[in-house]
C-alpha positions in Angstrom: 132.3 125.7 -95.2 131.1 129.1 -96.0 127.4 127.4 -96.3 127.6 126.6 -92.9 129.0 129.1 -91.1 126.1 131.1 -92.9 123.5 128.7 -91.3 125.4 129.4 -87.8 125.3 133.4 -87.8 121.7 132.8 -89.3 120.8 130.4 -86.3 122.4 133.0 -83.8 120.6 136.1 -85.1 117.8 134.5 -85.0 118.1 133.2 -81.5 119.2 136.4 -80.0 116.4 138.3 -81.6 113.9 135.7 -80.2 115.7 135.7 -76.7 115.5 139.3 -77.0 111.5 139.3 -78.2 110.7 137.1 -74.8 112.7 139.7 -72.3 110.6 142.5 -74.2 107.1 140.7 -73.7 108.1 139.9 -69.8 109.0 143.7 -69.7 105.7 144.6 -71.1 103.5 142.2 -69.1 105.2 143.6 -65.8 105.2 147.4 -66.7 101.3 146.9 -67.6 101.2 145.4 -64.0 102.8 148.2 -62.6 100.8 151.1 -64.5 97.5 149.2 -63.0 99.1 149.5 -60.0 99.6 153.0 -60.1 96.2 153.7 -61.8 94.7 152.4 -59.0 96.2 154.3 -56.0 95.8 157.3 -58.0 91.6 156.6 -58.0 92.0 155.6 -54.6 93.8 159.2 -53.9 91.5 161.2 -56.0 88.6 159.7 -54.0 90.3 160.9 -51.0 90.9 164.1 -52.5 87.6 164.9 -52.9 86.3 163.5 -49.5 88.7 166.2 -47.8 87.2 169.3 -50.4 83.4 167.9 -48.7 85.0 168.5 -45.3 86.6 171.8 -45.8 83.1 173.1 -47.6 81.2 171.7 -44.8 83.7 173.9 -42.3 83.5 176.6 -44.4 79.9 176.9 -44.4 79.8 176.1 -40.5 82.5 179.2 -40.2 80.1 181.4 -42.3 77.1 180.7 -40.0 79.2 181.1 -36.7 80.3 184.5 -38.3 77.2 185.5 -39.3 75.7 185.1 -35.5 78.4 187.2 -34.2 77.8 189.8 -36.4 74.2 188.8 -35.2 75.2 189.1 -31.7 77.4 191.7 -31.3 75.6 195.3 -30.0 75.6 197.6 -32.8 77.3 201.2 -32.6 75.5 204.4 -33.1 76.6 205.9 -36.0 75.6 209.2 -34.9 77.4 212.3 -35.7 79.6 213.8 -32.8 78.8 217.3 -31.3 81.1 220.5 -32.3 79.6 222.7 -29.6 82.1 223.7 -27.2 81.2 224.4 -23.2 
């Protein structure tokens, strides 16, 4: 009798360890699924990212000009020096 209960806890060890092995692999298959996932919106984001740094250079550099042609524009003061002569 002891023979065979040793052949049943053998048996059961081994078949929760393999029940346990095929829950791990379908956890790893889907968390590899998810980390693609993931991977991807973050290249789609980074790509986004950068396409909004273009458009705020291309302001910038379309502010600097329409700053520059005030200064441009704008009458220019004498920088004389005042009079200290009374009347």
């Amino acid at each position: 009798m002891t023979e065979a209960w040793a052949i049943i806890i053998a048996a059961s060890v081994t078949g929760v360890f393999g029940l346990l092995g095929i829950f791990l692999n379908r956890f790893r298959a889907e968390n590899r699924r998810d980390h693609a996932v993931v991977s991807e919106k973050l290249n789609d984001l980074k790509h986004m990212v950068q396409g909004v740094k273009m458009t705020v250079n291309q302001n910038g550099e379309k502010l600097t000009d329409h700053l520059k042609w005030h200064d441009d524009t704008k009458p220019k003061k004498k920088t004389g020096k005042k009079s200290t002569t009374k009347k």
